[in-house]
C-alpha positions in Angstrom: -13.3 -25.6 10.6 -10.4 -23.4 10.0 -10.1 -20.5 7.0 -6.9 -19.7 5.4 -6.3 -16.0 5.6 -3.5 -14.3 3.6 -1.4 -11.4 5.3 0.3 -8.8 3.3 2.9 -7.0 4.2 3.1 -3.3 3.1 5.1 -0.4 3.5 2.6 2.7 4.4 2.6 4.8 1.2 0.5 6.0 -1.7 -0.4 3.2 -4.2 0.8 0.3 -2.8 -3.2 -1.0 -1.8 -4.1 0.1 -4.9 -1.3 -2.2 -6.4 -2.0 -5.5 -4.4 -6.0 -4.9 -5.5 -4.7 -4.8 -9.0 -2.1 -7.6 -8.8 -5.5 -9.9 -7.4 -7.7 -7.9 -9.9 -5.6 -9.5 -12.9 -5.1 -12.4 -11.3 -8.8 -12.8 -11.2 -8.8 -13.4 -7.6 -12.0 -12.2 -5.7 -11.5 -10.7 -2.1 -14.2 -11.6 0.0 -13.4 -10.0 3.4 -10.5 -7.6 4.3 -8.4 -5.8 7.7 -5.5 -3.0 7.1 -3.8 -2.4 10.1 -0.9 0.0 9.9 1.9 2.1 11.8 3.4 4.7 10.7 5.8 3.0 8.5 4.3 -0.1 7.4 0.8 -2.1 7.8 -0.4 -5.1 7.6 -3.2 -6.2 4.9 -5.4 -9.3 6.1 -7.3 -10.8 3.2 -9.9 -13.7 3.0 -10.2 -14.5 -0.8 -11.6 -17.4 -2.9 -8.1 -19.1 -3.8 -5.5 -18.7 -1.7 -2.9 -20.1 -2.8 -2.8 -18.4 -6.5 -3.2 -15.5 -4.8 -0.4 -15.9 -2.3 1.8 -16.9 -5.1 1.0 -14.2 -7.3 1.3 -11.6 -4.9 5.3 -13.1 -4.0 6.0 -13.2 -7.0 5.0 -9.2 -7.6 7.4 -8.8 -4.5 5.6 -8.7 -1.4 6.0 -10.5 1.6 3.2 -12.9 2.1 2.4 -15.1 5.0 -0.6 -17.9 5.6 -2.5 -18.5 9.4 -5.9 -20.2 9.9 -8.3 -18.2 11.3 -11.8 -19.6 12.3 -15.1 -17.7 10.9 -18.1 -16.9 13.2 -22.0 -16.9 12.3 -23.1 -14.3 14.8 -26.6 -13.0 14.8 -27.4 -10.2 13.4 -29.1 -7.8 16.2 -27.9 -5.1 19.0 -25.9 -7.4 21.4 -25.0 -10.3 19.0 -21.1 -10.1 18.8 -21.1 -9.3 22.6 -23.1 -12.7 23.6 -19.9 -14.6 21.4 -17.4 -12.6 23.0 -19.0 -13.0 26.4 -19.2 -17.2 26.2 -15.3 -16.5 24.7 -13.9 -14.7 27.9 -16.0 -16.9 30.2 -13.8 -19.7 28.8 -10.8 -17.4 28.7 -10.2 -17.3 25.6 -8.5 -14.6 23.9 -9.1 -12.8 20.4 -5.9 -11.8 19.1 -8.1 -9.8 16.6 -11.1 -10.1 14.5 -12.9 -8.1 11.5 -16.4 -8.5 9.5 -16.9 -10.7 6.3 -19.3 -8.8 4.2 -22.3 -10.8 2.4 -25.0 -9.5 0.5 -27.9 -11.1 2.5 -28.5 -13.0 5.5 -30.1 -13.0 9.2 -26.4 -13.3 10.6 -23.2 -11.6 10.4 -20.1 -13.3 9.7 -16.7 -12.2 11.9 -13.1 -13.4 11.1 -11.3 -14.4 14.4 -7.7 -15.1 15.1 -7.8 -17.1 18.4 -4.9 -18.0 20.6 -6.3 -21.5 21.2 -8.4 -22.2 17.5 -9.3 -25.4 18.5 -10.2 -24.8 22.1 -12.4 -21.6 20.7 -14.3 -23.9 18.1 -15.3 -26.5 20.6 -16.7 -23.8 22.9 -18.2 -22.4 20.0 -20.4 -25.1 18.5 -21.1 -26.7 22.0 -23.4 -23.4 22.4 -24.9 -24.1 19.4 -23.3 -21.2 17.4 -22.5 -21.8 13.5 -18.4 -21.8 12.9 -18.1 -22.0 9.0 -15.7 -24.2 7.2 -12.8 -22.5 4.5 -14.7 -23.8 1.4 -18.0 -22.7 2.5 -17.1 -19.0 3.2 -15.0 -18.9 -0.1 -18.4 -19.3 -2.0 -20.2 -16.6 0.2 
């Protein structure tokens, strides 16, 4: 029930987004949900896109520093409250988000959020056993 996510790594200056967008643009790769975090001298791009692995080889081979983690993708409902009743069951169970970010869709009665957990599998279980929907890599890809 895991995603691949891609992570960039970027120094922090003019044009260099605007270059990985391109690089996947050409490549005909199609980003479906995306983080920047940054400092001041560098940040780090987190991608969710439809093939993973050409665009992980296409960005190394333009030069940039590419890693690979799984990362687990959340149906959470779509109303005031929603992403707090997840991350409620989540600390209840002690289980930590490393960090998280939205997938946008274009229609739906839920939201979907990206999580990084520091126990996936342990998350997962929790998850399901209260009856909330984790979605599988090649289902969100689609999205």
């Amino acid at each position: 029930m895991q995603v691949e996510q891609i992570s960039v790594f970027l120094e922090n200056k003019s044009g260099r987004l605007s270059e990985v967008t391109s690089i996947l643009s050409e490549a005909k790769v199609n980003i479906r949900a995306l983080a920047l975090a940054d400092t001041s001298d560098f940040g780090v791009l987190r991608l969710i896109v439809d093939d993973t692995e050409k665009a992980r080889q296409t960005l190394k081979n333009n030069g940039f520093t590419v890693g690979k983690t799984n990362v687990v993708a959340v149906e959470v409902a779509d109303r005031p409250g929603g992403l707090h009743d997840i991350l409620t069951m989540l600390h209840n169970a002690d289980l930590n988000v490393e960090y998280m970010y939205a997938f946008v869709r274009s229609s739906g009665d839920n939201a979907i959020m990206i999580f990084r957990f520091e126990k996936d599998q342990e998350a997962v279980q929790l998850l399901q056993s209260k009856g909330v929907n984790v979605i599988d890599g090649e289902r969100l890809y689609q999205l």
